[in-house]
Backbone atoms as SQL, in Angstrom:
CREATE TABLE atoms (id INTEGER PRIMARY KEY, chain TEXT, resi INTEGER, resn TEXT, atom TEXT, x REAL, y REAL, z REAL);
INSERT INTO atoms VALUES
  (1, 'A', 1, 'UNK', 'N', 91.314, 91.609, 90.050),
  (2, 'A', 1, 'UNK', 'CA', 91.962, 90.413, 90.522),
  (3, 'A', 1, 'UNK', 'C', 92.082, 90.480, 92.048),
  (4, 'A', 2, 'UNK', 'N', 91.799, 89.658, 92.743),
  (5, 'A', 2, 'UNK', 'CA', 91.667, 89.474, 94.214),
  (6, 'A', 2, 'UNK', 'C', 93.331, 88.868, 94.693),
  (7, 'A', 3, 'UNK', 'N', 93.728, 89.896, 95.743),
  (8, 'A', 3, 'UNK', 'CA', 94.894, 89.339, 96.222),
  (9, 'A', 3, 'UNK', 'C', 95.203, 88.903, 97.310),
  (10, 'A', 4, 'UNK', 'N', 95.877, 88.319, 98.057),
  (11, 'A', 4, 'UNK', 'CA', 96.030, 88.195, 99.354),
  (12, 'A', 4, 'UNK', 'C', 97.115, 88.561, 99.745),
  (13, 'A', 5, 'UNK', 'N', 97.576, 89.405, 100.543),
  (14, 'A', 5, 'UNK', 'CA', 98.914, 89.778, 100.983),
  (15, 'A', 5, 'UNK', 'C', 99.317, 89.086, 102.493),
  (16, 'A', 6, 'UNK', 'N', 100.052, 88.897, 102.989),
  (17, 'A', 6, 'UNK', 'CA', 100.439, 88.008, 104.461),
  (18, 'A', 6, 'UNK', 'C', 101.053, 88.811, 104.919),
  (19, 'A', 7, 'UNK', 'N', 101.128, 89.196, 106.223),
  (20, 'A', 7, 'UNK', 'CA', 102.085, 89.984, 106.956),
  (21, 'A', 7, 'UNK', 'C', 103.167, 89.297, 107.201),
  (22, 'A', 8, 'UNK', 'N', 103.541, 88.370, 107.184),
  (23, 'A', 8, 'UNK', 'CA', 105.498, 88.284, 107.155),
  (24, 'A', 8, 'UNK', 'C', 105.741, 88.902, 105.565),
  (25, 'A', 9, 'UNK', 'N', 105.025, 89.497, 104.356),
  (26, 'A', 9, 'UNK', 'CA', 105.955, 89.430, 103.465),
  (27, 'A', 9, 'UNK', 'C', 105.770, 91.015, 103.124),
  (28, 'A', 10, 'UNK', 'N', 105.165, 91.973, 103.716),
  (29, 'A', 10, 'UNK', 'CA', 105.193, 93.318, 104.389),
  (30, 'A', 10, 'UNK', 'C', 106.688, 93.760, 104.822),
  (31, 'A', 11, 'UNK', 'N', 106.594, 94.983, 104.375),
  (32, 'A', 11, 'UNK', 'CA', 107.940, 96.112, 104.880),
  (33, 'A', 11, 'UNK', 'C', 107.543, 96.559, 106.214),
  (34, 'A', 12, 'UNK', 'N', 108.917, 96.065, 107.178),
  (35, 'A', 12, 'UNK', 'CA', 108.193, 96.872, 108.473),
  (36, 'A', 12, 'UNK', 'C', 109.736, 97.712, 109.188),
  (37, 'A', 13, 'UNK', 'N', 109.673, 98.571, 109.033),
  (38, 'A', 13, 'UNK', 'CA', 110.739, 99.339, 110.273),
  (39, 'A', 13, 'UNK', 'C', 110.399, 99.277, 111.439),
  (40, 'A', 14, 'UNK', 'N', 111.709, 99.354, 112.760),
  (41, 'A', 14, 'UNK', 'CA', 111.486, 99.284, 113.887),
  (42, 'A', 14, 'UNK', 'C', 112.276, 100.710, 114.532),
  (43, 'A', 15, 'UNK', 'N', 111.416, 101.529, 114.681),
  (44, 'A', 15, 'UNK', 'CA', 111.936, 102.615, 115.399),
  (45, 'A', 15, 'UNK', 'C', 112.709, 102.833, 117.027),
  (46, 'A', 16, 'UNK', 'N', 112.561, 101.917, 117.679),
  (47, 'A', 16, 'UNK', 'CA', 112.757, 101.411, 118.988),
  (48, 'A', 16, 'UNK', 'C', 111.837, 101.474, 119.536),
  (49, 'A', 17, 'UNK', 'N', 110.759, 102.610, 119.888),
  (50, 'A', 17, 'UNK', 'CA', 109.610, 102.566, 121.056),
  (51, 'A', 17, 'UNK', 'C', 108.778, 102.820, 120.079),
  (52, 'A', 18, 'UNK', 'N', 108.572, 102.613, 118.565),
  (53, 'A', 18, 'UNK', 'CA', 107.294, 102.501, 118.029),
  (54, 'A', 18, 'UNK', 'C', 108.005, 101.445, 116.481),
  (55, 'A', 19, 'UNK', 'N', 107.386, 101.125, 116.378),
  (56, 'A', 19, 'UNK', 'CA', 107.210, 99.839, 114.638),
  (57, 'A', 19, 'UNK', 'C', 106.102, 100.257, 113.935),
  (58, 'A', 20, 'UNK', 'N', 106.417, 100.124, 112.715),
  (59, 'A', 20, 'UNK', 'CA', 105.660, 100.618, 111.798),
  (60, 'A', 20, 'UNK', 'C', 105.848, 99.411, 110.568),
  (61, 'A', 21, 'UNK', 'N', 104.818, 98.766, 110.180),
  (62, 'A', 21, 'UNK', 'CA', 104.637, 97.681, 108.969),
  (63, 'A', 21, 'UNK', 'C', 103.417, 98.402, 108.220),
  (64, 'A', 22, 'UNK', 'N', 104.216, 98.628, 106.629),
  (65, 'A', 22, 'UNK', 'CA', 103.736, 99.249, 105.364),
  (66, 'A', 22, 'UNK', 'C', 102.839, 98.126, 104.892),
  (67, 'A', 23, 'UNK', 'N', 101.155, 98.230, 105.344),
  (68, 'A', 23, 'UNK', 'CA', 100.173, 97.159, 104.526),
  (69, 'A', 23, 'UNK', 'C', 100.213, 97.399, 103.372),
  (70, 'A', 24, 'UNK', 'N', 99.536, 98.305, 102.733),
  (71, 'A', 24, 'UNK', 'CA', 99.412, 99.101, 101.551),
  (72, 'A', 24, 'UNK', 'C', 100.000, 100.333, 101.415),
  (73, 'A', 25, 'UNK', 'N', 100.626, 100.692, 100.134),
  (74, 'A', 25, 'UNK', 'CA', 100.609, 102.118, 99.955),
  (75, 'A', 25, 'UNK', 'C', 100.748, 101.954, 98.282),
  (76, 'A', 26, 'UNK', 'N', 99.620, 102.770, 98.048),
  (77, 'A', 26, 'UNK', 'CA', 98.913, 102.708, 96.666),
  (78, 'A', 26, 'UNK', 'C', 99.097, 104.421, 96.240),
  (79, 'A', 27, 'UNK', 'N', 100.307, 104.614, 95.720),
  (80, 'A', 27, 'UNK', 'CA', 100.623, 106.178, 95.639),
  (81, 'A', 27, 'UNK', 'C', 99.460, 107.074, 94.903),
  (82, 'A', 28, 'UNK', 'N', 98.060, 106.424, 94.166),
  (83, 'A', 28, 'UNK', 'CA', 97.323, 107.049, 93.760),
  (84, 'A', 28, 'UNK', 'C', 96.258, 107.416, 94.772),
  (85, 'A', 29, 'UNK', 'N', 96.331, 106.485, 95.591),
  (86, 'A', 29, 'UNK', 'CA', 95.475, 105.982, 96.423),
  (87, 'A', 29, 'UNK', 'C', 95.641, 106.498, 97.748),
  (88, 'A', 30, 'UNK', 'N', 95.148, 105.252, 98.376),
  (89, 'A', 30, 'UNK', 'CA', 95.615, 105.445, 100.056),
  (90, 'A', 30, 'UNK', 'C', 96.584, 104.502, 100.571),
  (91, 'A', 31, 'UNK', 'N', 96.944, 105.649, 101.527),
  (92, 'A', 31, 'UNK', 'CA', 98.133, 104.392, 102.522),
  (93, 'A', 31, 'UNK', 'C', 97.532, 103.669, 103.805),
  (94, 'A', 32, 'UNK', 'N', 97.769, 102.503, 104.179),
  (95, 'A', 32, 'UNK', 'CA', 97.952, 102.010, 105.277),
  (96, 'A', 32, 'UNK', 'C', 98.572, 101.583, 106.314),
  (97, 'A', 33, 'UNK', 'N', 98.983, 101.797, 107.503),
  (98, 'A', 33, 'UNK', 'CA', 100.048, 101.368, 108.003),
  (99, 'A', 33, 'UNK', 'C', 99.344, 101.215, 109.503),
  (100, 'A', 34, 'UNK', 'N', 100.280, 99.674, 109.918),
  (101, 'A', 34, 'UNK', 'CA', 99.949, 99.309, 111.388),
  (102, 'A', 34, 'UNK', 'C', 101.179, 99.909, 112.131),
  (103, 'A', 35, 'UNK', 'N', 101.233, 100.472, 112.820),
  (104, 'A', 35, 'UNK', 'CA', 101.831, 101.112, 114.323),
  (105, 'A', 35, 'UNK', 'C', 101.752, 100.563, 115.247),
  (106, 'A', 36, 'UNK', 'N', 102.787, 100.085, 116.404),
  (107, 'A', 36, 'UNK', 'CA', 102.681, 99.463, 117.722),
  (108, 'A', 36, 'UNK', 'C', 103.655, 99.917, 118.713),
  (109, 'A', 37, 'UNK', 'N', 103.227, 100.883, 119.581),
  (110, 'A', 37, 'UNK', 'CA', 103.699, 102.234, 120.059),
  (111, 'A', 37, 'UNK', 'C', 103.965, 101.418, 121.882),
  (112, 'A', 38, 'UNK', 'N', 105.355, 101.487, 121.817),
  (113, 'A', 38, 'UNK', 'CA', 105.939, 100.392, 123.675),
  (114, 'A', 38, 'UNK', 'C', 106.035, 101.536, 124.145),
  (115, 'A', 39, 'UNK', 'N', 105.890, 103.123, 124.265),
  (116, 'A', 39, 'UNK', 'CA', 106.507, 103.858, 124.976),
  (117, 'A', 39, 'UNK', 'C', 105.839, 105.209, 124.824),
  (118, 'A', 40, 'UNK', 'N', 107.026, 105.955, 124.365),
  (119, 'A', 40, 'UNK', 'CA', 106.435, 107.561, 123.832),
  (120, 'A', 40, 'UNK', 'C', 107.348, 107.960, 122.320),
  (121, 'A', 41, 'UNK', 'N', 106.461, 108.222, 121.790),
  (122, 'A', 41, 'UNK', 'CA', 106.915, 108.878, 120.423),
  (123, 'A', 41, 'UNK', 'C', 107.260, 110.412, 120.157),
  (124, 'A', 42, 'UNK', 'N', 108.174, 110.327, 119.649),
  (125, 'A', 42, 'UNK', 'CA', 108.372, 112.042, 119.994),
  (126, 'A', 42, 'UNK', 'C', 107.508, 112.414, 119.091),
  (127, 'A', 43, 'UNK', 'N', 107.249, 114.089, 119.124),
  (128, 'A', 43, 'UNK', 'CA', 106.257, 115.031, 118.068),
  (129, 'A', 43, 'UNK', 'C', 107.004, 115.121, 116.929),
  (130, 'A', 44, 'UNK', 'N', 106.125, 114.829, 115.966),
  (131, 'A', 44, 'UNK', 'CA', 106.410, 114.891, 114.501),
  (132, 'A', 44, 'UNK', 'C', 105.267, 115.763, 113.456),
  (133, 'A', 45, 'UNK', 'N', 105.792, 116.436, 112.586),
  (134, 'A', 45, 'UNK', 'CA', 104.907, 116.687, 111.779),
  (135, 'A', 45, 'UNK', 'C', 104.595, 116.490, 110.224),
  (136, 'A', 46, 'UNK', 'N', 103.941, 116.359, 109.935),
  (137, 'A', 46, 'UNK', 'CA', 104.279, 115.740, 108.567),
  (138, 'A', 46, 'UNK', 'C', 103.393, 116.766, 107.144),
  (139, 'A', 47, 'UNK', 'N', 103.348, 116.452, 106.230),
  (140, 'A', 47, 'UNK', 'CA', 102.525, 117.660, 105.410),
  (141, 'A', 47, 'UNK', 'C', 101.523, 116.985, 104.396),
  (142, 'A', 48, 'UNK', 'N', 101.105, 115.705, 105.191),
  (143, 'A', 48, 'UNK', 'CA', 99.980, 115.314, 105.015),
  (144, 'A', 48, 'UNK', 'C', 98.897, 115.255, 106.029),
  (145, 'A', 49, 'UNK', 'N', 98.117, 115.018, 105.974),
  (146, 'A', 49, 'UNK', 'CA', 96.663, 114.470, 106.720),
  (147, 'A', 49, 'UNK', 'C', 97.140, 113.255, 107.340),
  (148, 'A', 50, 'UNK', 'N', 96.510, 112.715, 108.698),
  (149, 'A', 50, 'UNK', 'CA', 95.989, 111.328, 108.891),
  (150, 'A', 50, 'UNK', 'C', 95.136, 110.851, 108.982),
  (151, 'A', 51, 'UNK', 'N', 94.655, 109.355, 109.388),
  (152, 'A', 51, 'UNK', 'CA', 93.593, 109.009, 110.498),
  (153, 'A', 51, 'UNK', 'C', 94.236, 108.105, 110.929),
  (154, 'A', 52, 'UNK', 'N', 93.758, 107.379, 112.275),
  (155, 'A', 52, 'UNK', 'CA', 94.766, 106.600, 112.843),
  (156, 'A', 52, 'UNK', 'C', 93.276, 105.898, 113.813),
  (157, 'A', 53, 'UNK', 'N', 93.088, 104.828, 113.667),
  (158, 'A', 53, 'UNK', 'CA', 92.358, 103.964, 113.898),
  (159, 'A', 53, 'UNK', 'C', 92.969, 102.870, 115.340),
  (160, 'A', 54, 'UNK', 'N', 92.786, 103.514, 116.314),
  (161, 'A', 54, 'UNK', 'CA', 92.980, 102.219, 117.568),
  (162, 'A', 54, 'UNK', 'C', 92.779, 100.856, 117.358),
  (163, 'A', 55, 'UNK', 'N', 93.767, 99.876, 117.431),
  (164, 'A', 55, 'UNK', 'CA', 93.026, 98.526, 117.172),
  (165, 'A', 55, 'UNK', 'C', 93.569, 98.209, 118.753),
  (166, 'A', 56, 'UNK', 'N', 93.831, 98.416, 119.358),
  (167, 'A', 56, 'UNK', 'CA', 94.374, 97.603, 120.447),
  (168, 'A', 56, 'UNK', 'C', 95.106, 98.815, 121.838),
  (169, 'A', 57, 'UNK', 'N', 94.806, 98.819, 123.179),
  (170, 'A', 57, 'UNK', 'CA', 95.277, 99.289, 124.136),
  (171, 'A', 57, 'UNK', 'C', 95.025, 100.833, 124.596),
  (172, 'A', 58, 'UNK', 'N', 95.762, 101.452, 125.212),
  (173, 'A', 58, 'UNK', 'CA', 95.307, 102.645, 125.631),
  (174, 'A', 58, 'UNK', 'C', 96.390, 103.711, 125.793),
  (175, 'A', 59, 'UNK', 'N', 96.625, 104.934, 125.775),
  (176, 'A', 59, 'UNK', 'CA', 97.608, 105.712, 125.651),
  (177, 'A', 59, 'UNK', 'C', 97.099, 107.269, 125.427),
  (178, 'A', 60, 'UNK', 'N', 97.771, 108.177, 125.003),
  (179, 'A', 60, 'UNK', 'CA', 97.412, 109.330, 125.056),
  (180, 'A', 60, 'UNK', 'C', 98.094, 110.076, 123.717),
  (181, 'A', 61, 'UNK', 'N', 97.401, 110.793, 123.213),
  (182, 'A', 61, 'UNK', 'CA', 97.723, 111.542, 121.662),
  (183, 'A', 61, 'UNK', 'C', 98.484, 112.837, 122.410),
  (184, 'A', 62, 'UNK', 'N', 99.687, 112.954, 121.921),
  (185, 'A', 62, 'UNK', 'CA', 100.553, 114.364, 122.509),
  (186, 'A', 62, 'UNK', 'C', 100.415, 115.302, 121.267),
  (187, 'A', 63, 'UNK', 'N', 100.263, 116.383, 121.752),
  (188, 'A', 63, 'UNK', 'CA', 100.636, 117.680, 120.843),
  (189, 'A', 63, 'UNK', 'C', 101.555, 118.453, 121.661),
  (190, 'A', 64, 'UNK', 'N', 101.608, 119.758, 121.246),
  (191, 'A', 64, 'UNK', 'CA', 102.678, 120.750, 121.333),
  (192, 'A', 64, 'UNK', 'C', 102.184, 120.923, 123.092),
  (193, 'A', 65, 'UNK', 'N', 100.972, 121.496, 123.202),
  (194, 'A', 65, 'UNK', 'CA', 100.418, 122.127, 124.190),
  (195, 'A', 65, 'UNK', 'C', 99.655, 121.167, 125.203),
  (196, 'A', 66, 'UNK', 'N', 98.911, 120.138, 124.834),
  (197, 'A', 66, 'UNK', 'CA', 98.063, 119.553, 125.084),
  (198, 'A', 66, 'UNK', 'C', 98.272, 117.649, 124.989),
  (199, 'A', 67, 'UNK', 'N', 97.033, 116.999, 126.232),
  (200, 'A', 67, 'UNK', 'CA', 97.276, 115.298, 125.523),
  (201, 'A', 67, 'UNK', 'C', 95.580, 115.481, 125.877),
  (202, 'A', 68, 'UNK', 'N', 95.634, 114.310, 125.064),
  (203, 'A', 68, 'UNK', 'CA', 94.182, 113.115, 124.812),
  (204, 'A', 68, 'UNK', 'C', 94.720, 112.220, 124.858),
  (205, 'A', 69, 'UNK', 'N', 93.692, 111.493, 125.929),
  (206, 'A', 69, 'UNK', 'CA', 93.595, 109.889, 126.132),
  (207, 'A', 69, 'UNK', 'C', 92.951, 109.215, 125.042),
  (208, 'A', 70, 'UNK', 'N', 93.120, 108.144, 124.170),
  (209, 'A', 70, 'UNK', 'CA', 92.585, 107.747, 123.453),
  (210, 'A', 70, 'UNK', 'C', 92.756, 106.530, 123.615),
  (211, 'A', 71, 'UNK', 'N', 91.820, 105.432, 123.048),
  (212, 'A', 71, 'UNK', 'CA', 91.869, 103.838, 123.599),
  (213, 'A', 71, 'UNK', 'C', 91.301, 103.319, 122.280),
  (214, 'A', 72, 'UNK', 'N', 91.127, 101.601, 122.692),
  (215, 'A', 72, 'UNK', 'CA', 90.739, 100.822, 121.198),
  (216, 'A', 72, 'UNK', 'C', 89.205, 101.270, 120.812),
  (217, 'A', 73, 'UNK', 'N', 89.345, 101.398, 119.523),
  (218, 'A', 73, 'UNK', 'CA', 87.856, 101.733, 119.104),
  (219, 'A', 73, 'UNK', 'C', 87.634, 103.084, 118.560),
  (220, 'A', 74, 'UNK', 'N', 88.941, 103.803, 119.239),
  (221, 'A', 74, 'UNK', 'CA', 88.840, 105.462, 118.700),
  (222, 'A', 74, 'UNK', 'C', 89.332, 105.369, 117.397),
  (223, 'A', 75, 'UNK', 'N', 88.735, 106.976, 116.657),
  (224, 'A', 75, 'UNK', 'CA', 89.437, 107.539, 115.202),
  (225, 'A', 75, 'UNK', 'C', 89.926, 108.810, 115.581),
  (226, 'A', 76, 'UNK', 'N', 91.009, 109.236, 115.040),
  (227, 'A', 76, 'UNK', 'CA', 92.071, 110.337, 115.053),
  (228, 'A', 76, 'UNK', 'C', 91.755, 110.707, 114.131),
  (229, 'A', 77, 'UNK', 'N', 91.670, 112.068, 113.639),
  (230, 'A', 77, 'UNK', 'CA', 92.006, 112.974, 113.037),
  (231, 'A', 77, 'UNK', 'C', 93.100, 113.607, 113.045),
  (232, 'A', 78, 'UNK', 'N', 94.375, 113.466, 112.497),
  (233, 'A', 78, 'UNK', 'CA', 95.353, 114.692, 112.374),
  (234, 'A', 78, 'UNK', 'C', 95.566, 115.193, 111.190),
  (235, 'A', 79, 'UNK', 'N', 95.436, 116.906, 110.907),
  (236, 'A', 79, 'UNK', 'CA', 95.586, 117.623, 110.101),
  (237, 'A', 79, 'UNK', 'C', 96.885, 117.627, 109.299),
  (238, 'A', 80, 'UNK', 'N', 97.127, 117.937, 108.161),
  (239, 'A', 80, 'UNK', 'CA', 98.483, 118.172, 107.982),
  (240, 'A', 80, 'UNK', 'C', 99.251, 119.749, 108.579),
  (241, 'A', 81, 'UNK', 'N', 100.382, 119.202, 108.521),
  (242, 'A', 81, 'UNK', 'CA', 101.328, 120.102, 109.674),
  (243, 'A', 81, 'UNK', 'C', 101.290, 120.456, 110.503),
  (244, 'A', 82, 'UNK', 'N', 100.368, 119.137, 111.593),
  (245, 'A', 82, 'UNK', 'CA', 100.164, 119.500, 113.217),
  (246, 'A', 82, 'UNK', 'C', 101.385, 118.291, 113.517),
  (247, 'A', 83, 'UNK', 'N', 102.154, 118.876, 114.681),
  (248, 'A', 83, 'UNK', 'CA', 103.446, 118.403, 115.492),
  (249, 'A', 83, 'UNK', 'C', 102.180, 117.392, 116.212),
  (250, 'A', 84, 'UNK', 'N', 102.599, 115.863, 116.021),
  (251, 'A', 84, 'UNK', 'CA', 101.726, 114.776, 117.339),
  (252, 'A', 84, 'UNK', 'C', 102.917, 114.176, 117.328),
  (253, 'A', 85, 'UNK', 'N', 102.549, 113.144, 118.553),
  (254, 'A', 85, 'UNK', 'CA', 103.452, 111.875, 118.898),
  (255, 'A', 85, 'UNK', 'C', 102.106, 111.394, 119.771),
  (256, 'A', 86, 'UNK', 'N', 102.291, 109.732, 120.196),
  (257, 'A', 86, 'UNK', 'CA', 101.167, 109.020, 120.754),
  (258, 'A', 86, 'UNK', 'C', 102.596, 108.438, 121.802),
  (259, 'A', 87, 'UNK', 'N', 101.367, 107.941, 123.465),
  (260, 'A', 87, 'UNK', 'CA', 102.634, 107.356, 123.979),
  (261, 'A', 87, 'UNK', 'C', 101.241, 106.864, 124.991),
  (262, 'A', 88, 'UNK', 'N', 102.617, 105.668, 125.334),
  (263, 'A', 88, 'UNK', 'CA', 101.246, 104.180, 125.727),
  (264, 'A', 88, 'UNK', 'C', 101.907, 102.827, 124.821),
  (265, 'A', 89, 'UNK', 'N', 100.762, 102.241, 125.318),
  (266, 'A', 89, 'UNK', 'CA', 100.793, 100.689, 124.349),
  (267, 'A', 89, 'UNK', 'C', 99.615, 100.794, 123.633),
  (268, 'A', 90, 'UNK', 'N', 99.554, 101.533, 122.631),
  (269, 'A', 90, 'UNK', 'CA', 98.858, 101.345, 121.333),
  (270, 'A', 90, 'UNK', 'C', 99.221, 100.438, 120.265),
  (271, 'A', 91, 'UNK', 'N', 98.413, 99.776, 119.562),
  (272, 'A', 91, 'UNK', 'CA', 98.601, 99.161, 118.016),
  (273, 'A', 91, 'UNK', 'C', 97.774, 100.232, 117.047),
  (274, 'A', 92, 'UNK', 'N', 97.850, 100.338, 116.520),
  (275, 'A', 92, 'UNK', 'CA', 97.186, 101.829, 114.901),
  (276, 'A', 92, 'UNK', 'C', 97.089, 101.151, 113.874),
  (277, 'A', 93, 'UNK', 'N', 96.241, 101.927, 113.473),
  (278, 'A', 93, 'UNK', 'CA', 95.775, 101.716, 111.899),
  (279, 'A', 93, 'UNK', 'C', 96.046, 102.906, 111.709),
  (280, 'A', 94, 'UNK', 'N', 97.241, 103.282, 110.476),
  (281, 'A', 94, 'UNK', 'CA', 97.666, 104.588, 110.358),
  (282, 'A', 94, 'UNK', 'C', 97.020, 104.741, 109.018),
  (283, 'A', 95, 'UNK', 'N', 96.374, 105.450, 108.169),
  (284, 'A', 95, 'UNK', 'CA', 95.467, 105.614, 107.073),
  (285, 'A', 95, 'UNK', 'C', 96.039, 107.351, 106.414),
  (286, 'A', 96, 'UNK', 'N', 96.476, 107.379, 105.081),
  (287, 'A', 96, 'UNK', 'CA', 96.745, 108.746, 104.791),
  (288, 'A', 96, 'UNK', 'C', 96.307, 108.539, 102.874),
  (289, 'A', 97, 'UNK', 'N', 96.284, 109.667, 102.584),
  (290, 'A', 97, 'UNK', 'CA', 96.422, 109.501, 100.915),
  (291, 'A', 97, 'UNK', 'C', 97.705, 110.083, 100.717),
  (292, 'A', 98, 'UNK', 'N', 98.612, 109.713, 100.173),
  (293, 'A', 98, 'UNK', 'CA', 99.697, 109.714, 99.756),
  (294, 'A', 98, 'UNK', 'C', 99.682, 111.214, 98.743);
């Protein structure tokens, strides 16, 4: 069955310097989530995998030690249980399997 979902009727939290709206999350499946990053995000780690898909602007991927510049058009790789935060004006395509 073909669905259409609309983004006003999406779950979205607002973290203050980053938002996060839940497209999909299909617990067998995969998750999706758009990100729109006004600032700097602190380091987080989580004990899944990502990918994180640039749709929009330019900014830099933080780790513990190190940054990357990353811009629209890039794909991320983050491992599970690596500490990141992103900071800039990015929009994301945040992508994980649950």
């Amino acid at each position: 069955m073909v669905k259409i979902i609309k983004d006003v009727d999406l779950k979205a939290a607002n973290y203050g310097n980053f938002f996060v709206q839940e497209l999909l999350n299909d617990k067998d499946h995969l998750s999706f989530s758009r990100l729109v990053i006004s600032n700097k995000m602190k380091l987080r780690s989580f004990d899944k995998k990502f990918y994180f898909y640039i749709l929009s602007g330019k900014g830099e991927l933080l780790f513990v030690d190190k940054k990357m510049v990353v811009c629209k058009g890039n794909l991320v790789f983050i491992p599970a249980k690596t500490s990141f935060g992103f900071s800039g004006n990015l929009e994301l395509l945040r992508i994980s399997n649950d």
